[in-house]
Structures are given as C-alpha cells and as structure tokens.
Residue, then its C-alpha position, 0 to 999 in steps of 0.5 A: x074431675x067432679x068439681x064440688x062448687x056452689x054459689x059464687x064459687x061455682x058461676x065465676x068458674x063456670x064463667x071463666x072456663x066457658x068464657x076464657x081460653x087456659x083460664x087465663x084472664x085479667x081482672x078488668x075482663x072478669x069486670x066485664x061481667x059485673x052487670x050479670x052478677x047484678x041480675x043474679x045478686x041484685x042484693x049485692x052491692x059490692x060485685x067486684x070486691x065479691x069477684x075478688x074474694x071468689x078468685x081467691x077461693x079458687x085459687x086456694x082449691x088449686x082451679x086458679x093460679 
C-alpha cells in the first residue's frame, strides 16, 4: 500500500509503525519522542497538542484506529 503522507502525517507514522509493534501505543509512550519533534520543529512550541491533532489525522485516513 503507497502511503501518500507529508510532514507531521508522515514522520508520527513512520515512527510508530518502526517504533510499536500492530501500532498499538499509548499516548504517554508517543510523548516519549517530544524532544525528537523539537529538533525537527524547533518552532513548534506545543509538540504534544501538534502530536494529537496528527493521530487524529491518521485516524481519519483509516492508518489508526
């Protein structure tokens, strides 16, 4: 399946399909990864909020559940 996924969409799925097994994760361990995100947004000042409205992104394209 050819994912068609840029930016946030694309690094917080990457991440979690390499990083969690069935993609099955819990908020807290996604918050684990908080200072990557700094380094790759420096400029983003509110990672977790930007964390949750991307899960919800991928929810709605049907790669979450």
């Amino acid at each position: 399946m050819k994912l068609n996924l840029r930016g946030w969409n694309f690094i917080v799925y990457t991440l979690i399909s390499n990083n969690f097994k069935n993609l099955e994760f819990s908020l807290l361990e996604l918050y684990q990864y908080e200072e990557y995100f700094k380094l790759v947004y420096p400029s983003n000042f509110h990672i977790k909020d930007k964390l949750r409205q991307t899960l919800q992104n991928l929810r709605n394209k049907g790669l979450l559940l």
